[in-house]
C-alpha positions, 0 to 999 in steps of 0.5 A: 500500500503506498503512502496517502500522500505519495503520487499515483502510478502514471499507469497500472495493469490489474488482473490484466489478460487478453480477450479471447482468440488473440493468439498467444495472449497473456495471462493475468498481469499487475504492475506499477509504473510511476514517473521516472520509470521504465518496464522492459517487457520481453519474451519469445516472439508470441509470447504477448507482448504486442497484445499487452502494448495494444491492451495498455494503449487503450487498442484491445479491450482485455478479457478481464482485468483493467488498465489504469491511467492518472483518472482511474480505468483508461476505458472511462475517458479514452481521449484523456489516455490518447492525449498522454500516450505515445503508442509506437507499434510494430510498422511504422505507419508512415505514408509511402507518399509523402516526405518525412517532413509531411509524415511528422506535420501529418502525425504530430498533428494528429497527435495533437502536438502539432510543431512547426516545420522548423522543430521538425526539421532540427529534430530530424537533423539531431536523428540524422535524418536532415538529409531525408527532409523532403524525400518520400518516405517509401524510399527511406530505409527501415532503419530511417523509417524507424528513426522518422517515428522515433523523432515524432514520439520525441517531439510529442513529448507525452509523458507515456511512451509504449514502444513496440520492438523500438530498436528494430532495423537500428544501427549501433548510432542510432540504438544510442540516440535511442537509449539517450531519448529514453533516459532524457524522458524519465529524467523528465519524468515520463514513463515508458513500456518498451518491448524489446529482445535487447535490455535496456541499459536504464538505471536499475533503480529506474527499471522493472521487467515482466517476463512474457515467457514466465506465462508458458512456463509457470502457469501464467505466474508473471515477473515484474520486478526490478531489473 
């Protein structure tokens, strides 16, 4: 039980499993993350871990349990957790057409953090992507790909970040503009759920793990704990 004056976790999973037919789905998870803080969700490749970031953004509705946000369940008031929330998935979502200064206008605003084209184009110079600027997306590689949503997640600047494989297609650079990215954002006082097959290198102090893999081996027994 935590101190009545002590701040509430920026999200929270109670009981959590995925709805039925979701193939491979978790079992039953519990969690705190508080500001400042980072979990580290891995496991063999249909172990769950992309149904859990769905289930915490607020994408797929859990067979039972509930995620909690600031406001309590996240499922009363969807925008408000939308308007916190960072979700990066898998693809990249980006259009093949436009340029990547268009694709971060487009997405930046979507997210309702719209920036002006001069923020952008120095966030994509700090990503190495200053080059990239007027190129159109379906030519840029899957490591710049994946840097391109990166920046966006970055200039967003929402305290929740939920990262799906955020490293994949990355270049040894640009894993380090990463964990940089990450270490500035809990500095800041945000959270993050990364899934990932590589550990992160965050404080100790500041990082919990949950074992998707525990769920086959123990009878859905979760680990979450610090790393």
């Amino acid at each position: 039980m935590r101190p009545g004056d002590a701040p509430a976790p920026i999200l929270s999973a109670r009981g959590l499993a995925s709805r039925r037919g979701e193939p491979e789905g978790p079992g039953p998870v519990d969690f705190d993350l508080h500001a400042g803080q980072l979990l580290h969700v891995h496991g063999a490749n249909g172990s769950g871990k992309t149904s859990l970031l769905r289930m915490l953004a607020g994408l797929l509705r859990p067979l039972c349990g509930e995620v909690v946000g600031r406001d309590g369940d996240i499922r009363r008031d969807p925008s408000a957790h939308f308007a916190r929330t960072a979700y990066l998935g898998h693809g990249n979502g980006l259009c093949g057409d436009l340029t990547a200064l268009e694709n971060l206008r487009c997405a930046l605003h979507v997210a309702g953090t719209p920036h002006g084209d001069d923020a952008i184009a120095a966030c994509l110079q700090a990503w190495r992507l200053g080059g990239c600027l007027h190129m159109p997306a379906a030519r840029l590689s899957q490591g710049q790909g994946r840097r391109l949503v990166l920046a966006a997640v970055v200039l967003g600047a929402k305290p929740l970040w939920l990262l799906d494989e955020p490293d994949a297609g990355l270049d040894a650079a640009s894993l380090d503009q990463l964990q940089q990215a990450l270490e500035s954002h809990l500095a800041a006082g945000g959270a993050a759920v990364v899934a990932s097959h590589r550990a992160p290198r965050t404080s100790a102090a500041h990082t919990q793990t949950l074992n998707m893999d525990d769920y086959a081996d123990a009878g859905y027994a979760v680990s979450v704990g610090a790393a």
